[in-house]
C-alpha positions as a printed NumPy array, in Angstrom:
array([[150.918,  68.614,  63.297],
       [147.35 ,  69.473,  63.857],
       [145.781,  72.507,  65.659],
       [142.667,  73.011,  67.397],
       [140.205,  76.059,  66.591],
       [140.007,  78.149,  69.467],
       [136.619,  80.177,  69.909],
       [137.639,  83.914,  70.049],
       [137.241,  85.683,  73.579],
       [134.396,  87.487,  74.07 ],
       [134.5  ,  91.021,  74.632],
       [133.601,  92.013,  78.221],
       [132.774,  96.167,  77.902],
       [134.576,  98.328,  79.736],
       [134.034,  99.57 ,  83.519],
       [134.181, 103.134,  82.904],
       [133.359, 105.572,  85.746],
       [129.988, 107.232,  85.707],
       [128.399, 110.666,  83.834],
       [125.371, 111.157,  86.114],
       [123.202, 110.534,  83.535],
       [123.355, 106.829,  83.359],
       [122.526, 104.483,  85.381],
       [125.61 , 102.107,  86.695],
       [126.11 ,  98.586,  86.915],
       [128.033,  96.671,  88.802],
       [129.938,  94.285,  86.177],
       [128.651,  91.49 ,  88.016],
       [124.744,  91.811,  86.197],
       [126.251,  91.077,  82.932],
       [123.885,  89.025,  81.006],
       [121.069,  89.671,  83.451],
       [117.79 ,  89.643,  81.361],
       [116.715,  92.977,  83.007],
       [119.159,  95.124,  81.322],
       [117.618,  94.438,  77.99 ],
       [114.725,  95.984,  79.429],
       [115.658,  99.14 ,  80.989],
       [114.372, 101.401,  78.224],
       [115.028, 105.594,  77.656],
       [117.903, 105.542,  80.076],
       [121.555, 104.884,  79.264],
       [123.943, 102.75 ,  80.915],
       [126.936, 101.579,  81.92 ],
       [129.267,  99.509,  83.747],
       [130.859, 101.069,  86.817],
       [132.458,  99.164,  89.664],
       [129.644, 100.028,  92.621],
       [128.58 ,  98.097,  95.923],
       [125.168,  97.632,  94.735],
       [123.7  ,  96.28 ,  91.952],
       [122.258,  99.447,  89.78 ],
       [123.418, 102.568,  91.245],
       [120.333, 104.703,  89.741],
       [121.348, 108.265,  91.844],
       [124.291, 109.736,  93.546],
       [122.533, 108.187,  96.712],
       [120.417, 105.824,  95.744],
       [121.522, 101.931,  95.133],
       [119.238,  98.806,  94.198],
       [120.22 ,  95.287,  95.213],
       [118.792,  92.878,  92.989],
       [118.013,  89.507,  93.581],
       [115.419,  86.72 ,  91.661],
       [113.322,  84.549,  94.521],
       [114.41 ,  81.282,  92.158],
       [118.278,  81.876,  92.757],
       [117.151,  82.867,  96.123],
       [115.598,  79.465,  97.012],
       [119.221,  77.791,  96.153],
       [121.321,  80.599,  97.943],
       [119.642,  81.921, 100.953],
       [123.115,  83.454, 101.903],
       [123.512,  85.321,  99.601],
       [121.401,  88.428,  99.483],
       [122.289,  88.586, 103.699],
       [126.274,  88.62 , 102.061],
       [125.732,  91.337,  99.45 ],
       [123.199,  93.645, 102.465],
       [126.284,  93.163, 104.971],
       [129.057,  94.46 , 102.025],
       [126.45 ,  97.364, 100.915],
       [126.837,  99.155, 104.473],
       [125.41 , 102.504, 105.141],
       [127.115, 103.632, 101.237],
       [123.496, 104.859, 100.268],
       [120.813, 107.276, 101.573],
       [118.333, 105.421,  99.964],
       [118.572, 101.819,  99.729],
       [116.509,  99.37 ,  97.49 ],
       [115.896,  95.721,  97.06 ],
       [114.296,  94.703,  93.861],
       [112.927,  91.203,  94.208],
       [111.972,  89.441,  91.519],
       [109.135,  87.104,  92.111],
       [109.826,  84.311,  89.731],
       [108.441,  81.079,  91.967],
       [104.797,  80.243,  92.774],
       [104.909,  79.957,  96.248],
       [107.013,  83.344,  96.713],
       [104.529,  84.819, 100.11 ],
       [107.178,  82.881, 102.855],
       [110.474,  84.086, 100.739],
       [108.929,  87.706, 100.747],
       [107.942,  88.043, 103.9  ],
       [111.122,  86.525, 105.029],
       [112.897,  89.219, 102.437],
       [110.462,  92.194, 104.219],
       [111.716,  91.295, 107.578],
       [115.428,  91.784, 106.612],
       [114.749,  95.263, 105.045],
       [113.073,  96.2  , 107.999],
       [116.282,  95.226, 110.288],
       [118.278,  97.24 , 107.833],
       [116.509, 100.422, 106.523],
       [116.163,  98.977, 103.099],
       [113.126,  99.378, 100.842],
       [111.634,  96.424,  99.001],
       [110.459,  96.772,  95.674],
       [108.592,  93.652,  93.665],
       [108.379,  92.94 ,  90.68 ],
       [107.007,  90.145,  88.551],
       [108.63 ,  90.227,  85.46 ],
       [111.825,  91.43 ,  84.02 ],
       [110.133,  94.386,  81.916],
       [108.304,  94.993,  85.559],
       [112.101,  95.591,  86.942],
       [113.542,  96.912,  83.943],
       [110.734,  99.494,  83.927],
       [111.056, 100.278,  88.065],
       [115.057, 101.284,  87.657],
       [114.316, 103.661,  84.496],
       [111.532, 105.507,  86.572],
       [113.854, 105.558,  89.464],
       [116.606, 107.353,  87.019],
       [114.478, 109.342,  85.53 ],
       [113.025, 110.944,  88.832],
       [116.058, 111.342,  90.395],
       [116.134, 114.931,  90.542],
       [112.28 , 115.436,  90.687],
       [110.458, 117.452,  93.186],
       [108.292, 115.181,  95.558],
       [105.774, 117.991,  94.914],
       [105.067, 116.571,  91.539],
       [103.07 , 113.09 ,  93.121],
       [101.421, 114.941,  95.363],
       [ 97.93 , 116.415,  94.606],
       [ 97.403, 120.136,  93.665],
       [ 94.742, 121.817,  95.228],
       [ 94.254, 125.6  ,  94.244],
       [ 94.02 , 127.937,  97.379],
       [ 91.194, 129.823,  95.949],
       [ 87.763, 129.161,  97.974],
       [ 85.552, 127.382,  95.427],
       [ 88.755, 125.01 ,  94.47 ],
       [ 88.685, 124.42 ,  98.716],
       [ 85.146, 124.105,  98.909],
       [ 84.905, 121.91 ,  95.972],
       [ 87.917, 119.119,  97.502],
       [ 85.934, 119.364, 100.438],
       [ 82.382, 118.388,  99.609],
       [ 83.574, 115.621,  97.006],
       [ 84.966, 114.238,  99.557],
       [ 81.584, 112.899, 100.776],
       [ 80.006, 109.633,  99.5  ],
       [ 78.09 , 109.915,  95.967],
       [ 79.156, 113.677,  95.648],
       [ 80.427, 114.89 ,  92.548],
       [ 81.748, 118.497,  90.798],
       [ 78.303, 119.51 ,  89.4  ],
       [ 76.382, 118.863,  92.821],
       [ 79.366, 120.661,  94.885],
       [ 78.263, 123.941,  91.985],
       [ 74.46 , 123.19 ,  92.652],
       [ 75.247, 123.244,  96.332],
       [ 77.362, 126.55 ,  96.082],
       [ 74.942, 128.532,  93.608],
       [ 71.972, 127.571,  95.738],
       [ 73.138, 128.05 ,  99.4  ],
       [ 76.125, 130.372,  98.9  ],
       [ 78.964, 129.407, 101.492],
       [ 79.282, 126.471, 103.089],
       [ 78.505, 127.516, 106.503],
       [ 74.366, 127.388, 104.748],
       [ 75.073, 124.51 , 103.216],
       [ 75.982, 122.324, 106.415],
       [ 72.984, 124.463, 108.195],
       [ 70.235, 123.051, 104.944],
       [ 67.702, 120.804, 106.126],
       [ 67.026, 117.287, 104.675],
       [ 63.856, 119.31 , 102.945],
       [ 66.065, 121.923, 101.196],
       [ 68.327, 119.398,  99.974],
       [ 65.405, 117.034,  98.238],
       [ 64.356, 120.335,  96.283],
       [ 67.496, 120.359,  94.441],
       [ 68.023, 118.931,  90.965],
       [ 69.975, 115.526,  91.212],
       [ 69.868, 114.827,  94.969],
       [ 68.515, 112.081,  95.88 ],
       [ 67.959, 110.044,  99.358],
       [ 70.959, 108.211,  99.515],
       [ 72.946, 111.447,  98.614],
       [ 71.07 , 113.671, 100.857],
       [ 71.638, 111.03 , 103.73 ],
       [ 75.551, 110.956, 103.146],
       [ 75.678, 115.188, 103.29 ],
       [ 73.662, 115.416, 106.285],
       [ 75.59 , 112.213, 108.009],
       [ 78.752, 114.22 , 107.199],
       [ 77.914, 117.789, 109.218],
       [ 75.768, 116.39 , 111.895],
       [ 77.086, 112.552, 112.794],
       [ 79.924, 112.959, 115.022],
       [ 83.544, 112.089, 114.376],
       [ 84.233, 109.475, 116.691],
       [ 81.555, 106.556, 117.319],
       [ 80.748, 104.154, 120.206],
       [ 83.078, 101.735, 118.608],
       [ 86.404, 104.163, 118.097],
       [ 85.888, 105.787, 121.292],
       [ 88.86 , 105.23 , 123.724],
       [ 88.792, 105.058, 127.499],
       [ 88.964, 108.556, 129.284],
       [ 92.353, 109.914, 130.524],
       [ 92.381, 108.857, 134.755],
       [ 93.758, 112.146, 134.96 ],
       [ 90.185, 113.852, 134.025],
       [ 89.14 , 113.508, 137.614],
       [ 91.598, 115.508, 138.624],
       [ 91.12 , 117.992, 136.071],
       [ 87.359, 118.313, 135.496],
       [ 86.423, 116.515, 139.079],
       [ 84.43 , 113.736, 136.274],
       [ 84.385, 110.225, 137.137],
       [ 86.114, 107.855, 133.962],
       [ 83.303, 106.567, 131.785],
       [ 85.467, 103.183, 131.662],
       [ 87.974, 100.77 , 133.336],
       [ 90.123,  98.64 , 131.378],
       [ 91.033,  97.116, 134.453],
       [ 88.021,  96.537, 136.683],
       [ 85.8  ,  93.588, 135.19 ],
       [ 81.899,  94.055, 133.804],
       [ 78.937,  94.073, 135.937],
       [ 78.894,  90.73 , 134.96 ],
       [ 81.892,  89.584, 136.61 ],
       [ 81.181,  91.317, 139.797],
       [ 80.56 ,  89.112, 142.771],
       [ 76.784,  90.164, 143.066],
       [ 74.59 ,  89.574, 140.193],
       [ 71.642,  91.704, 139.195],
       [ 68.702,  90.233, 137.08 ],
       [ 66.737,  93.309, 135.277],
       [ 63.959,  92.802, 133.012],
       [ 63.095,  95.854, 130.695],
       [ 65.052,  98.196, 133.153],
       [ 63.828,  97.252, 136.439],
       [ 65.828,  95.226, 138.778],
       [ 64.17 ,  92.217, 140.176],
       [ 66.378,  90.464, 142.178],
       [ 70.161,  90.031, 143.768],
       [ 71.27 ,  86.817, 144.105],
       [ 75.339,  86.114, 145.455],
       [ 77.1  ,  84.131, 142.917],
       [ 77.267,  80.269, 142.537],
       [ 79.88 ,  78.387, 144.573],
       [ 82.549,  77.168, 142.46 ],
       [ 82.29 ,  73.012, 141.683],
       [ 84.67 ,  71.12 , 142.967],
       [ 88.072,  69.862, 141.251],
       [ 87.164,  66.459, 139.614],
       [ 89.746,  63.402, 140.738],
       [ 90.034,  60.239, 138.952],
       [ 91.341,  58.562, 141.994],
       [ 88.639,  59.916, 144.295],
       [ 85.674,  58.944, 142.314],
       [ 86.831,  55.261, 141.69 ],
       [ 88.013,  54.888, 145.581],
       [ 85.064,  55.132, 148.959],
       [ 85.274,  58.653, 150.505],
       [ 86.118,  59.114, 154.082],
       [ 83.764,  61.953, 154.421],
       [ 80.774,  59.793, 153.167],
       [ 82.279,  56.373, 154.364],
       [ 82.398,  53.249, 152.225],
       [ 78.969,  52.633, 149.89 ],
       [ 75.852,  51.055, 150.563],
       [ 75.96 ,  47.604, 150.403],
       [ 72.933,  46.538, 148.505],
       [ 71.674,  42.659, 148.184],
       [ 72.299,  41.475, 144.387],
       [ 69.212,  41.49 , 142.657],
       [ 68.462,  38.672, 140.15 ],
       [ 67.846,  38.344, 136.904],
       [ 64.652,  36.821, 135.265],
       [ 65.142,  35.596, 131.453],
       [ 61.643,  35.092, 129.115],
       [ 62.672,  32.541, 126.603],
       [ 59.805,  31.837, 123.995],
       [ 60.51 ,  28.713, 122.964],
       [ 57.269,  28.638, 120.14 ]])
């Protein structure tokens, strides 16, 4: 009697519940390339909705564009079984395909529908590396991205003036040493500026457009409320309803801002018929009748 060799099962690690300090994986991204590279985080399998489960209310779906272009169905499957389980919701896409814009935006519009952000990445590392920062700042401060400004007056002074174009620290100290506050230095003339070591035309130009251009220009500037006429007893500057002069029914010719002449508007031509132009008119009666003229041929016969 012979026997066959059998290959010994493979062992399939445990779903064990989760410490809080790991992230969790639903046993369903076993042998997914992207756990290998999910570095300075632990983890382990867990029996989750989602995908990762990288807070107590944060879970990531994730799903490659290439497996995406054979299964359309099935990230729309997993969004519909993930519910409302999560405050914060996630899709990591990777982008694995060359032409990937139509599956993304396609992918964007679903996470719109359903409160879900997108993440994407284009490479495993790329995704490995997006779930251990999401672990890792799960119990950050959003205080930590943002920028720290001091409250002291030289620290407000100083954001504020490098703000400008082609202003840096060591003018905004220049500025401050030589004019004091910065009530002087928005009242300095073009003159004063010039004086001062490392300002040139283009910078003095950007400080002065700063304090004395206004805010809003001809292009931003919106139409006036209708309601101002009531208030203020001011006519509207503009109408987005009633046409330009040059749609009114009286045209004005003006050359170098005097008026010339007022003319009424062209009569409109009328409607062109296919039928009418080959056939007599009855206004005009039937055409001329005109003798047939001959023709005279020049042969040279030499």
């Amino acid at each position: 009697m012979s026997s066959t060799a059998t290959a010994p099962p493979a062992v399939v690690p445990p779903v064990v519940l989760g410490t809080g300090n790991n992230i969790l994986i639903n046993p369903l991204q076993r042998g997914n390339t992207v756990l290998d590279n999910i570095k300075n985080v632990g983890k382990e399998f867990c029996d989750i909705v989602a995908d990762y489960q990288v807070g107590r209310t944060t879970g990531v779906l994730f799903l490659s564009l290439k497996y995406h272009r054979l299964h359309p169905e099935y990230i729309h499957i997993r969004i519909e079984k993930l519910g409302h389980s999560y405050t914060l919701r996630i899709l990591l896409v990777l982008c694995d395909i060359t032409e990937h814009r139509d599956a993304i935006r396609e992918l964007t519009k679903a996470c719109l529908i359903n409160n879900i952000t997108i993440l994407v990445a284009f490479s495993f590392e790329e995704a490995g590396h997006y779930l251990a920062t999401l672990k890792q700042f799960e119990h950050k401060p959003p205080d930590m991205i943002k920028e720290r400004i001091d409250k002291d007056y030289n620290s407000i002074l100083r954001t504020a003036l490098t703000s400008i174009s082609k202003v840096n620290k060591t003018d905004v100290e220049t500025l401050r040493t030589s004019f004091g506050s910065f009530a002087n230095i928005a009242r300095a003339t073009p003159d004063q500026l010039r004086n001062l070591p490392g300002f040139g035309q283009v910078k003095v130009r950007n400080i002065k457009n700063a304090f004395d251009k206004p805010l809003r220009n001809n292009a931003t500037r919106t139409v006036l409320d209708p309601l101002q006429k009531v208030v203020d007893g001011s006519e509207p500057t503009a109408d987005p309803l009633k046409p330009p002069d040059s749609m009114a029914t009286t045209s004005t010719i003006s050359t170098r801002g005097k008026e010339k002449e007022t003319r009424p508007p062209r009569e409109p031509s009328p409607v062109w018929d296919i039928e009418l132009d080959g056939s007599p008119s009855a206004e005009n009666g039937p055409p001329p009748d005109y003798p047939p003229q001959p023709f005279e041929i020049d042969l040279d016969l030499n």
